[in-house]
Phi, psi and omega in degrees: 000335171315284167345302190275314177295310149333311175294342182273341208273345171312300190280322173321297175307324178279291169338295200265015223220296158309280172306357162281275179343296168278357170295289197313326168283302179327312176295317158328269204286336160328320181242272194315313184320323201255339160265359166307297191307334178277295137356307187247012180237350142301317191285328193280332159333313210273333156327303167315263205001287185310290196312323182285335153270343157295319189290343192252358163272325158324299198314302174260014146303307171298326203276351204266311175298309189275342173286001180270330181275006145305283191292027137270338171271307182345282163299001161262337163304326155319311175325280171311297195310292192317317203268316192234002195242056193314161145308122178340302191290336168232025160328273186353295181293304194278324208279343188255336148303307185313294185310314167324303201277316172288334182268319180276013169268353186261333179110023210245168184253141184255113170286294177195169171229131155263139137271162168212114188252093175333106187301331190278159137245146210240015197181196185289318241207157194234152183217130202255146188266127153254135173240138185206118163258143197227101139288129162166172184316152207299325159324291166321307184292344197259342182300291186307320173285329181284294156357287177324290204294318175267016186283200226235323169305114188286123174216148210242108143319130128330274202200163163170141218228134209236103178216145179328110162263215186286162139077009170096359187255166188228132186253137190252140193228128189250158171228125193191148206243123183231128168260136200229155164280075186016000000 
């Protein structure tokens, strides 16, 4: 009986050795796996977080930076407006000394200027369409678009078209955008 008993206190002792073993894998991959998995989908959450919060602190440094350089483009923008920009009322007039003034330093002959003054405005600043036709040698006409373009006034070449009259001299027809103050 020594014998059996012993075998039994084996196979008990094994049993219960075997049933440690598969409790202990079940709780593996059961619990830890699943709180590992849990675990590693917390830290990248909080990761996204973080990362997501240095960014809207960057965000709001810069948004902190141009509002202190507001009142200063604020006044430059005055500036410009002030400086290169005439009144709707004396666009015409001035825009047409301008033109006076660039053809005769450049040597060019002045055929005529149209305005088209734009009923909508889409901003601060209203644009007004100029066409200006010109002759004379080629020397001249390029003197003169370059004058326009480098004048004091903000005015925009469009476009502008170069073509044979009589006698070698050529004549230019400008398209150009002059911007105004309301």
């Amino acid at each position: 009986m020594r014998k059996s008993r012993r075998q039994f206190i084996i196979r008990a002792v094994e049993i219960t050795g075997a049933t440690l073993v598969v409790l202990d894998l079940l709780l593996y991959f059961g619990a830890y796996r699943y709180a590992q998995s849990m675990l590693f989908s917390e830290q990248q959450q909080f990761e996204s977080l973080r990362r997501g919060m240095f960014e809207a602190e960057d965000r709001i440094e810069r948004l902190k930076k141009s509002r202190e350089a507001l009142p200063v483009i604020d006044k430059k923008l005055a500036a410009l407006e002030h400086d290169h920009t005439p009144p709707r009322r004396q666009a015409g007039s001035q825009t047409a000394k301008l033109v006076r003034t660039v053809t005769e330093k450049s040597g060019a002959q002045l055929d005529n200027v149209a305005f088209k003054f734009e009923e909508k405005t889409s901003g601060p600043l209203e644009r007004a369409g100029v066409v200006i036709n010109v002759e004379g040698p080629f020397p001249a006409l390029l003197k003169f678009a370059h004058g326009l373009e480098t004048s004091g006034d903000l005015l925009v070449i469009r476009s502008f078209n170069m073509v044979e009259a009589d006698e070698g001299i050529l004549q230019l027809r400008l398209v150009a955008d002059l911007y105004l103050t309301p």
